[in-house]
C-alpha positions as CSV (number, residue, x, y, z in Angstrom):
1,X,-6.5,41.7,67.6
2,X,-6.7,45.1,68.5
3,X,-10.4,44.8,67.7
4,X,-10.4,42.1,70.5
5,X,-8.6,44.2,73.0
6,X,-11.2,46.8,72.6
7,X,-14.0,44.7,73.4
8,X,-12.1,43.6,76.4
9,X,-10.9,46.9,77.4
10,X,-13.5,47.1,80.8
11,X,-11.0,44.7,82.5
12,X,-8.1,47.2,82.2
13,X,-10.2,49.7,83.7
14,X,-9.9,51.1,87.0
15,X,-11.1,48.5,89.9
16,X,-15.0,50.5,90.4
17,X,-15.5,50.4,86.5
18,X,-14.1,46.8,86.0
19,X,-15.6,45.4,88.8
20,X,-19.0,46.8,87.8
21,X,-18.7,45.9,84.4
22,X,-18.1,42.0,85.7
23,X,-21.3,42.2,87.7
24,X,-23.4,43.3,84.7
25,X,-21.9,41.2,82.3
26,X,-22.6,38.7,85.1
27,X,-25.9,39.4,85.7
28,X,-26.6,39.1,81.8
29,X,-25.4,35.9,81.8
30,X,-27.6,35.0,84.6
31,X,-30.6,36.1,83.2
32,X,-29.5,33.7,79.9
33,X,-29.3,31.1,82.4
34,X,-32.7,31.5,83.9
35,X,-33.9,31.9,80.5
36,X,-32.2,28.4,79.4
37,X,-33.4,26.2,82.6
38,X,-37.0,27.5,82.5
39,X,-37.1,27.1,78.5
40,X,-34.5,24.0,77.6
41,X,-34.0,22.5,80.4
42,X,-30.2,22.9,80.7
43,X,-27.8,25.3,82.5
44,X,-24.6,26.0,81.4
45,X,-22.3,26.4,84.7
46,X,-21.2,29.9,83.3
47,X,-24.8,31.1,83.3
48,X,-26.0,29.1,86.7
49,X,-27.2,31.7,89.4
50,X,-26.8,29.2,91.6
51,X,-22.9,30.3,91.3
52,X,-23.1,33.6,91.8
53,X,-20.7,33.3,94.7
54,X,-17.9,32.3,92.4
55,X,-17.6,35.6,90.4
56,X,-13.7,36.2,91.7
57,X,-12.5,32.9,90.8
58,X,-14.4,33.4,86.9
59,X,-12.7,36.8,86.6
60,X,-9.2,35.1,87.5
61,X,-9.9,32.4,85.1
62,X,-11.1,35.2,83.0
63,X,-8.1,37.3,83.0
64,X,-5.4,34.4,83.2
65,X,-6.9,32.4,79.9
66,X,-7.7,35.1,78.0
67,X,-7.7,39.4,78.8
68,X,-3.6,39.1,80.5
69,X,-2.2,36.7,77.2
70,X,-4.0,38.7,74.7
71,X,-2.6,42.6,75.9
72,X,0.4,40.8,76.5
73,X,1.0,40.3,72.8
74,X,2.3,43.9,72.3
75,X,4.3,46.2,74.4
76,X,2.4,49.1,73.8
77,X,-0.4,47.9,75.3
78,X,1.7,47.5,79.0
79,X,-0.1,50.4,80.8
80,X,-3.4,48.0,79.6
81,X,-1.7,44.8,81.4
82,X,-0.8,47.2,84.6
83,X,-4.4,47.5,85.0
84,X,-5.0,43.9,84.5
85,X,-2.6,43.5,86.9
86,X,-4.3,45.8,89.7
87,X,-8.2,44.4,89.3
88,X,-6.7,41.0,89.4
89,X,-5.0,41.4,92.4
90,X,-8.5,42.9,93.5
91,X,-10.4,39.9,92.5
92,X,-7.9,37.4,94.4
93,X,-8.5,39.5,97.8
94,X,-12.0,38.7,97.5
95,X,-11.7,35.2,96.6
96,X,-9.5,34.5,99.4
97,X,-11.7,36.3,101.9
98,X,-14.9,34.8,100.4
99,X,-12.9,31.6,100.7
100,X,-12.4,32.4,104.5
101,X,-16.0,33.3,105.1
102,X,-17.6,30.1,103.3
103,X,-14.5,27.8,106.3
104,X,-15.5,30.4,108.9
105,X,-19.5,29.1,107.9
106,X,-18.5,25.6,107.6
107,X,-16.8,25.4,110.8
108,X,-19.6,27.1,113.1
109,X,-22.1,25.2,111.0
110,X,-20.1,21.7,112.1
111,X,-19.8,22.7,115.8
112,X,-23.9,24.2,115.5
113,X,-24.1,20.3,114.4
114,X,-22.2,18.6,117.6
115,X,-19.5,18.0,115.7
116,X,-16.0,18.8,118.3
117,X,-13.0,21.0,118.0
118,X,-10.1,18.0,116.3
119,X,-12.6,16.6,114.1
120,X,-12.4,20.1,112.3
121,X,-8.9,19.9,112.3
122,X,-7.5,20.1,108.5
123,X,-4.0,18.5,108.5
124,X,-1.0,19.4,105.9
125,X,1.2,17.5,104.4
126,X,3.1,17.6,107.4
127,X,0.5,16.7,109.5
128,X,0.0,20.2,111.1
129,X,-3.4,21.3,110.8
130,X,-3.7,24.8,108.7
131,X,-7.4,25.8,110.2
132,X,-9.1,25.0,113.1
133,X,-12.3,25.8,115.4
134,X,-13.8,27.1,118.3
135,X,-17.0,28.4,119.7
136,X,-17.9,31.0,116.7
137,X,-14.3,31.5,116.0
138,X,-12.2,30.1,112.9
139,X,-7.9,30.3,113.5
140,X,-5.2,30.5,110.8
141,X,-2.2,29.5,111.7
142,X,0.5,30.4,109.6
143,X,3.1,27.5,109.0
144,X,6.6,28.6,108.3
């Protein structure tokens, strides 16, 4: 297990380090992918370049299935899951704001397109709509 740890050990790392290692290991994986679609035909969604946008949301997945559970498994190893802790909080920042830029794209693509200001309404459950649009802009309201 410990073995394990150790080969997992970038994502404990301070943010630069970790985040750096993600983007090589990404890249690798990338370069596979390439490899795969020009060779066999195929492309695994890990490896697809086309997804290169969606490094935050792998680490998360990354960190909650596998790196958080297994440095979990022994005390010792808390100043480890602190780390964790901090990048992961790092890699939800910039999924939410590349989550915000892609609505913010989407919005002033629709209005680019004709499209008006309460057909980009998104309602709730409640009905209340959470995002809207104007000329170039994107609003969040925040619902109590």
């Amino acid at each position: 297990m410990l073995m394990t740890a150790c080969d997992l050990g970038a994502v404990t790392r301070p943010w630069e380090i970790s985040k750096q290692v993600a983007e090589l290991v990404t890249s690798e994986f990338f370069e596979q992918g390439d490899r795969e679609r020009s060779e066999l035909k195929l492309t695994p969604a890990i490896f697809d370049r086309n997804r290169k946008d969606e490094l935050p949301v792998l680490q998360l997945e990354w960190i909650d299935g596998i790196c958080k559970p297994l440095y979990e498994l022994n005390r010792k190893l808390q100043p480890m899951v602190d780390g964790i802790d901090a990048n992961r909080k790092k890699w939800e920042e910039l999924c939410l704001s590349y989550q915000q830029t892609r609505r913010a794209s989407e919005c002033i693509s629709s209005l680019e397109a004709g499209e008006t200001e309460s057909s980009q309404r998104r309602p709730t459950e409640s009905g209340v709509p959470k995002l809207f649009c104007l000329p170039n802009l994107l609003y969040s309201e925040i619902l109590s």
